[in-house]
C-alpha positions as a LaTeX table, in Angstrom:
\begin{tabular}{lrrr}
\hline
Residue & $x$ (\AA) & $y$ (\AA) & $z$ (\AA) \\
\hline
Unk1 & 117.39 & 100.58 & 84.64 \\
Unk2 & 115.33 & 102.34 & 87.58 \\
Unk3 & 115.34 & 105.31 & 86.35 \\
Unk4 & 115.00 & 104.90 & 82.67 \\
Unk5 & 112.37 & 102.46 & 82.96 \\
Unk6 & 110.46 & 104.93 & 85.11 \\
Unk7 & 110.80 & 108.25 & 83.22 \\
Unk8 & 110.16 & 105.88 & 79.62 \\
Unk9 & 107.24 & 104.63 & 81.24 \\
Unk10 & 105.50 & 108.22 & 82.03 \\
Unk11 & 106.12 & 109.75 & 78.48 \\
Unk12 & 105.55 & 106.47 & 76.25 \\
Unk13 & 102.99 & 104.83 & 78.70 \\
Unk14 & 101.11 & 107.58 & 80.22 \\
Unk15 & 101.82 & 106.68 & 83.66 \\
Unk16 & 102.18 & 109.04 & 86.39 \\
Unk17 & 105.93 & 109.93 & 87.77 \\
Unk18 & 105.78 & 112.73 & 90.34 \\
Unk19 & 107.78 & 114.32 & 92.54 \\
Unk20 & 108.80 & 111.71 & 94.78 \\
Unk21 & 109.11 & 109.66 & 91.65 \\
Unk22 & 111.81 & 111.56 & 90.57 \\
Unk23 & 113.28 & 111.92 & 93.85 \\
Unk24 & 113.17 & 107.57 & 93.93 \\
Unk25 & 115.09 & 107.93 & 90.88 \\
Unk26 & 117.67 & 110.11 & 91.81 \\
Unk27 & 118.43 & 107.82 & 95.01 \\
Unk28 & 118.26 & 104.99 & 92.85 \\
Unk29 & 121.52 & 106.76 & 90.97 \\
Unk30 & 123.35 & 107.90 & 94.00 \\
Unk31 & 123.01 & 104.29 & 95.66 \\
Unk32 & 124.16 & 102.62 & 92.41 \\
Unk33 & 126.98 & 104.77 & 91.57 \\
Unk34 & 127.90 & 104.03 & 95.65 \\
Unk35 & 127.75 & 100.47 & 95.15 \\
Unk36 & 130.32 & 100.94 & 91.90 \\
Unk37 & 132.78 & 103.28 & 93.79 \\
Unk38 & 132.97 & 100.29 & 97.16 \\
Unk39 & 132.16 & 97.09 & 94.98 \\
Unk40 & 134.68 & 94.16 & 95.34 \\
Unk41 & 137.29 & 93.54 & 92.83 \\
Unk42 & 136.30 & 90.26 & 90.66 \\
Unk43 & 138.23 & 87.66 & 91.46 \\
Unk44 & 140.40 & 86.82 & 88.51 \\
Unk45 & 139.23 & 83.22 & 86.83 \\
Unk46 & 140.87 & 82.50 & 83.44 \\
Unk47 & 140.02 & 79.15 & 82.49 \\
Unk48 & 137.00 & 77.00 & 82.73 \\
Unk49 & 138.99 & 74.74 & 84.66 \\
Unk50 & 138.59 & 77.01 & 87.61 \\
Unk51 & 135.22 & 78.01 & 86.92 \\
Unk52 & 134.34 & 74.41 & 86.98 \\
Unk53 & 136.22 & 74.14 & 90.23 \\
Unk54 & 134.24 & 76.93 & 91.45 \\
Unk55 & 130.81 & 75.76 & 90.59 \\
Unk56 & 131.91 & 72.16 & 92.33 \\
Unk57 & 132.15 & 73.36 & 95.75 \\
Unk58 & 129.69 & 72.48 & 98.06 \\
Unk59 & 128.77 & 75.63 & 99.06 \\
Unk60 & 127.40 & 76.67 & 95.88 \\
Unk61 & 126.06 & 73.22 & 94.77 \\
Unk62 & 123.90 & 73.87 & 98.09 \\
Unk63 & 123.27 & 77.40 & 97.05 \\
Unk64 & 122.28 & 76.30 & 93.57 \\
Unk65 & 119.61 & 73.52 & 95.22 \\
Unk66 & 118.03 & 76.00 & 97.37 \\
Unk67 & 117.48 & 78.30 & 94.45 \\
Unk68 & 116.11 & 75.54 & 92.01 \\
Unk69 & 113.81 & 74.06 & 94.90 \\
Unk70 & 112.47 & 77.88 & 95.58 \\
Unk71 & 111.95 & 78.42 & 91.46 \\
Unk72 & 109.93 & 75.36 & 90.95 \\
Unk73 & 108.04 & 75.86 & 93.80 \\
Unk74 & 107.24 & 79.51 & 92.56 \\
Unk75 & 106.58 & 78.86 & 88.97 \\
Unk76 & 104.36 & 74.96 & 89.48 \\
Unk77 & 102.37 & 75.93 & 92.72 \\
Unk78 & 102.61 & 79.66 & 93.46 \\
Unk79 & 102.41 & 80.95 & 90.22 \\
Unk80 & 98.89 & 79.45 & 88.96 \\
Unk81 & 97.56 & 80.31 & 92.26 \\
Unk82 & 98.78 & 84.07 & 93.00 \\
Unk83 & 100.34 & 85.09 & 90.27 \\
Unk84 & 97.54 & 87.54 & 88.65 \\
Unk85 & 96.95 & 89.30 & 92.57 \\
Unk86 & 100.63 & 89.38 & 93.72 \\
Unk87 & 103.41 & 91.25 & 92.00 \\
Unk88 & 106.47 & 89.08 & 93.64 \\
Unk89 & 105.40 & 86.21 & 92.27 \\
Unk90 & 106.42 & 86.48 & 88.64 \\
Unk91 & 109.32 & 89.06 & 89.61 \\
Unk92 & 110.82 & 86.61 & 92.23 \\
Unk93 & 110.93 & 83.44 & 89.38 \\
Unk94 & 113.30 & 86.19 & 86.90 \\
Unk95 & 115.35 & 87.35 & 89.99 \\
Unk96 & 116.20 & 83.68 & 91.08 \\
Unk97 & 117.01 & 82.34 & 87.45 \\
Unk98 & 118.98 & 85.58 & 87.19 \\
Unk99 & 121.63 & 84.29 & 89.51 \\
Unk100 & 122.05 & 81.41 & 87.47 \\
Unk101 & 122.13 & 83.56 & 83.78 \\
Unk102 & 125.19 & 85.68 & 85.62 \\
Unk103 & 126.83 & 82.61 & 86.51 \\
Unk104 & 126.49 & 81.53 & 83.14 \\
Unk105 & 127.46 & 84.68 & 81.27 \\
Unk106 & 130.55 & 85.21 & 83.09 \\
Unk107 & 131.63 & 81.34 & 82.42 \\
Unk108 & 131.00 & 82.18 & 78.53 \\
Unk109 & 133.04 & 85.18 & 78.94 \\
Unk110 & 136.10 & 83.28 & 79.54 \\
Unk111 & 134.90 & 80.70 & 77.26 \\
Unk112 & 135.04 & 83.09 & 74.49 \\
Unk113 & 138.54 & 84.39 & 75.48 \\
Unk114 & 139.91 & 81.13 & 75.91 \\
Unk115 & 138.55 & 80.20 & 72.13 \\
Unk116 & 140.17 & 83.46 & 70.29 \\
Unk117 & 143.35 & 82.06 & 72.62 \\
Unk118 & 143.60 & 78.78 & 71.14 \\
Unk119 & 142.39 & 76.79 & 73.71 \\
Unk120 & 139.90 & 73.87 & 72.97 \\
Unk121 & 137.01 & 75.30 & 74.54 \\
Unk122 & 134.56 & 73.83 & 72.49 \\
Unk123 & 135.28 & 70.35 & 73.42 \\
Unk124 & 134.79 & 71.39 & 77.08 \\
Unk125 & 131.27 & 69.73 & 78.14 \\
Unk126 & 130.85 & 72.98 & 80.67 \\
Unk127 & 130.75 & 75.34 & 77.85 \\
Unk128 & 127.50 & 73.53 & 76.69 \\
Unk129 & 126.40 & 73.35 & 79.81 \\
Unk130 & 126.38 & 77.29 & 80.35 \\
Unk131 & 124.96 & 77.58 & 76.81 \\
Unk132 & 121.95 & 75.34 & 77.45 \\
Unk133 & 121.35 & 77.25 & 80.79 \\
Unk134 & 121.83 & 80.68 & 79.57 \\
Unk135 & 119.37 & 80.51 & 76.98 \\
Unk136 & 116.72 & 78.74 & 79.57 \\
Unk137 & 117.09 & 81.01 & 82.38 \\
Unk138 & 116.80 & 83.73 & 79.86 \\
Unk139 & 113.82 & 82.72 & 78.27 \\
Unk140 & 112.13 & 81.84 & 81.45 \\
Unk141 & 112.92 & 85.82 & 82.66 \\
Unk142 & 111.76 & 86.85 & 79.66 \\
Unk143 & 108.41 & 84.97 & 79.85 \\
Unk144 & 108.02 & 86.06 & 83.48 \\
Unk145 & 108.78 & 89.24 & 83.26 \\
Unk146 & 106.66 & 90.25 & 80.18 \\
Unk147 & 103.54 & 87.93 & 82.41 \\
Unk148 & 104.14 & 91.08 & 84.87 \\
Unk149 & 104.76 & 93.74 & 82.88 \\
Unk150 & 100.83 & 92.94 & 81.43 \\
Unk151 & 99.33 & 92.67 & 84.40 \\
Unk152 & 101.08 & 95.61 & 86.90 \\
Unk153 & 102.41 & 98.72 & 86.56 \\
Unk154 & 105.76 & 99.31 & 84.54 \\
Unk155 & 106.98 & 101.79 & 86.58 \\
Unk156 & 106.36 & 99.39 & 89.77 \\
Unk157 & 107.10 & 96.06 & 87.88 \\
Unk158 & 111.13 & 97.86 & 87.25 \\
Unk159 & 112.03 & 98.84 & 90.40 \\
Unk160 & 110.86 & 95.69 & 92.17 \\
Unk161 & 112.74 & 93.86 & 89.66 \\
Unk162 & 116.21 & 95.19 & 89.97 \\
Unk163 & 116.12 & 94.95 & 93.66 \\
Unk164 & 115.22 & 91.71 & 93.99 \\
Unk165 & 117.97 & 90.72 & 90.65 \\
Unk166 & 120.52 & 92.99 & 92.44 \\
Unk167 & 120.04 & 91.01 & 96.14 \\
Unk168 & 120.39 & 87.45 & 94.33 \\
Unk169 & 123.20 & 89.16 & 91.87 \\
Unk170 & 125.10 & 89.95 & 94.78 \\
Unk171 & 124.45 & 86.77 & 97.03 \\
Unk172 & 125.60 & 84.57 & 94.25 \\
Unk173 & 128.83 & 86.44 & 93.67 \\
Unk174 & 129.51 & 86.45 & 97.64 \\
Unk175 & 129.07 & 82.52 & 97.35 \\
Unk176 & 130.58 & 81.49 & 94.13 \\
Unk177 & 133.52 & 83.99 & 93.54 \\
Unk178 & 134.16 & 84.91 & 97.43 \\
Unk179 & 134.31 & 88.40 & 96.15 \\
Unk180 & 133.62 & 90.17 & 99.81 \\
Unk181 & 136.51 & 88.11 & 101.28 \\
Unk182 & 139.38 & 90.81 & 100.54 \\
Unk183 & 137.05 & 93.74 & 100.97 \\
Unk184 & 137.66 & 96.24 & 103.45 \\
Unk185 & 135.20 & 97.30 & 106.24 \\
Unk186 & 134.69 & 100.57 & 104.51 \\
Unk187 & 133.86 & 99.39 & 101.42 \\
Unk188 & 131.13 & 96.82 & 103.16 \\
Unk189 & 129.73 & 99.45 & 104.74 \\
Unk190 & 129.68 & 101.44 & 101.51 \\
Unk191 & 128.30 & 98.69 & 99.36 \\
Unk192 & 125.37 & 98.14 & 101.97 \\
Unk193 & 124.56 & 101.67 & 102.54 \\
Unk194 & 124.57 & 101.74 & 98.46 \\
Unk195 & 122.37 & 99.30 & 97.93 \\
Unk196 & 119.72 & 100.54 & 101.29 \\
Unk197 & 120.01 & 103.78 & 98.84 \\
Unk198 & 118.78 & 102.27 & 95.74 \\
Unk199 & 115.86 & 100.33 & 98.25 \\
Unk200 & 114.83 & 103.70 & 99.62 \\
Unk201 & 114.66 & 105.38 & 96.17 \\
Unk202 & 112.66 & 102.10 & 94.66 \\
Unk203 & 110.04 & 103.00 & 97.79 \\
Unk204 & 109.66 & 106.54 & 97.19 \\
Unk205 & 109.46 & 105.71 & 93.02 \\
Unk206 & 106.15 & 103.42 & 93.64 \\
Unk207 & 104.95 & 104.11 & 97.43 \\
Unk208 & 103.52 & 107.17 & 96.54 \\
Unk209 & 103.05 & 107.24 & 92.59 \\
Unk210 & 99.02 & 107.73 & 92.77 \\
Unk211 & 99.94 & 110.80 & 95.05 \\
Unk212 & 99.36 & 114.03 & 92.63 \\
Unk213 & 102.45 & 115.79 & 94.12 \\
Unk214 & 105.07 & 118.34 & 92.11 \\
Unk215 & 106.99 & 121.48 & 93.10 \\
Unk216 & 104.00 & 124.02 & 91.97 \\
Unk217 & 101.57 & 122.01 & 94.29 \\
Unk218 & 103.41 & 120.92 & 97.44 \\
Unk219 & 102.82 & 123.84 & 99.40 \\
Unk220 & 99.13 & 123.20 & 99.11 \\
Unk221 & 99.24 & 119.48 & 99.59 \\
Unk222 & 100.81 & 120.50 & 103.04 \\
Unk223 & 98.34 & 122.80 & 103.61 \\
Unk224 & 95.55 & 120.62 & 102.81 \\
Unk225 & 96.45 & 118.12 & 105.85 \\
Unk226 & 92.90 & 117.63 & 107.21 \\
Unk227 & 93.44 & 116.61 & 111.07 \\
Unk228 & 91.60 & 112.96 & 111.73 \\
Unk229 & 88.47 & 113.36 & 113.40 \\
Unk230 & 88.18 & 112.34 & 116.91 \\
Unk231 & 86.43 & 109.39 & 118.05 \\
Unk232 & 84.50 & 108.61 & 121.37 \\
Unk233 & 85.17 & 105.11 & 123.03 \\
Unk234 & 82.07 & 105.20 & 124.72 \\
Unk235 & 79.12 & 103.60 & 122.55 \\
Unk236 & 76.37 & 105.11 & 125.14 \\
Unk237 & 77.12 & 108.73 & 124.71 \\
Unk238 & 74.70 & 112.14 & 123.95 \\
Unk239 & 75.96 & 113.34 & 121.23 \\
Unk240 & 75.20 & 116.97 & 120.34 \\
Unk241 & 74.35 & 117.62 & 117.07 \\
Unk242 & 73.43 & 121.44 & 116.85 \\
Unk243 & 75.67 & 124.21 & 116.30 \\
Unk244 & 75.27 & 126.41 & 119.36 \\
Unk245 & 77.17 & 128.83 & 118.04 \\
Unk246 & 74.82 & 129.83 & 115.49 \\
Unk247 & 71.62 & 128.81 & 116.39 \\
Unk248 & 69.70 & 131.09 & 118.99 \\
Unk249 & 68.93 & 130.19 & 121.90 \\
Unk250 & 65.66 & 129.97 & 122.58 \\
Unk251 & 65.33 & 127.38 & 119.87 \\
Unk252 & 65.22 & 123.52 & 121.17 \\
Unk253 & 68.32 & 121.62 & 120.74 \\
Unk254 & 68.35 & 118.13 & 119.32 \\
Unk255 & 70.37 & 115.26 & 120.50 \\
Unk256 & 70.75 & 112.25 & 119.53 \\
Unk257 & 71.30 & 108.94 & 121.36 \\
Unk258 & 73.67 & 106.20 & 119.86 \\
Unk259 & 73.70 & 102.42 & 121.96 \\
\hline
\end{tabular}
């Protein structure tokens, strides 16, 4: 999605992806395809018996409250107020209802394979449940995200985005399936170095997107490094201000006094 929505963006848009752009991109692709090779096996739930079982325990429940509490909190009093000036607003209220749309699509999924096996699924109150929050949470990312996408950039809006969908994506699987539990330390380390990967390429994709950098000009954008010029602590100091090595002289100099 980083990438795509990035190199769309610059030929259907008009906006700017240089070289470090692409170079975000390609990190994006070598973290993600890191996180795929070390990611945890999912934990195999069948029926929504045990997905109901799983959604009942208490550390989810409290995982769940935390996440509603920090969404309404966004969307009724930060929102109004920051929204327009501050691009995490509106990108934080779709990654938080994310969690909750996974949770929900992956209940549906074995809704739908219980009902082509036979099973009464349909008189199961939790498949309505997931129904009814699947189509809110995705119609309140949907609203959210489009809010951003008309205010900031696209290729910023993106990349913020799936970090901030992937962190909660991956919290919420750690909590509710206890995915990580079997993993080994190499894989950890592989997920986490996967996913710094995909941060580091998201940096370099919008950091420096105003920067007018590509292979034919980077040897003069080094070149052009102008050192900073140096300042004098003192406020009472003669400054100078002829050339001396031009002018002749016999000619008066002129200095200047600054207090």
């Amino acid at each position: 999605s980083v990438p795509c929505s990035a190199i769309l963006s610059s030929y259907l848009l008009g906006e700017r992806l240089n070289l470090l752009g692409k170079l975000g991109c390609l990190l994006s692709l070598v973290g993600s395809t890191v996180m795929v090779i070390h990611a945890p096996e999912d934990e195999e739930v069948t029926t929504l018996e045990e997905m109901t079982s799983k959604l009942k325990e208490p550390g989810f429940l409290a995982y769940a409250a935390i996440l509603l509490a920090l969404c309404f909190l966004l969307i009724f009093y930060l929102a109004p107020r920051y929204g327009q000036s501050n691009i995490l607003i509106y990108l934080t209220i779709c990654s938080v209802i994310g969690a909750f749309s996974v949770s929900s699509v992956k209940g549906l999924g074995i809704a739908i394979k219980g009902f082509f096996a036979g099973q009464p699924v349909l008189q199961h109150p939790l498949t309505w449940i997931l129904v009814i929050t699947l189509v809110a949470s995705i119609t309140t990312q949907i609203n959210y995200l489009n809010k951003s996408l008309d205010i900031f950039n696209t290729s910023l809006v993106f990349p913020i985005y799936y970090v901030l969908f992937t962190t909660i994506v991956i919290t919420t699987s750690i909590i509710l399936f206890k995915e990580w539990v079997a993993m080994t330390v190499v894989d950890i380390i592989g997920t986490v170095c996967g996913f710094l990967t995909i941060i580091l390429g998201v940096f370099l994709l919008h950091a420096f997107k105003d920067m007018d950098v590509s292979l034919g000009n980077l040897p003069q954008v080094l070149q052009n490094e102008q050192p900073a010029p140096v300042t004098r602590e003192d406020k009472n100091i003669l400054i100078e201000v002829d050339n001396s090595s031009i002018a002749p002289e016999d000619k008066p100099k002129v200095f200047m006094l600054y207090t």
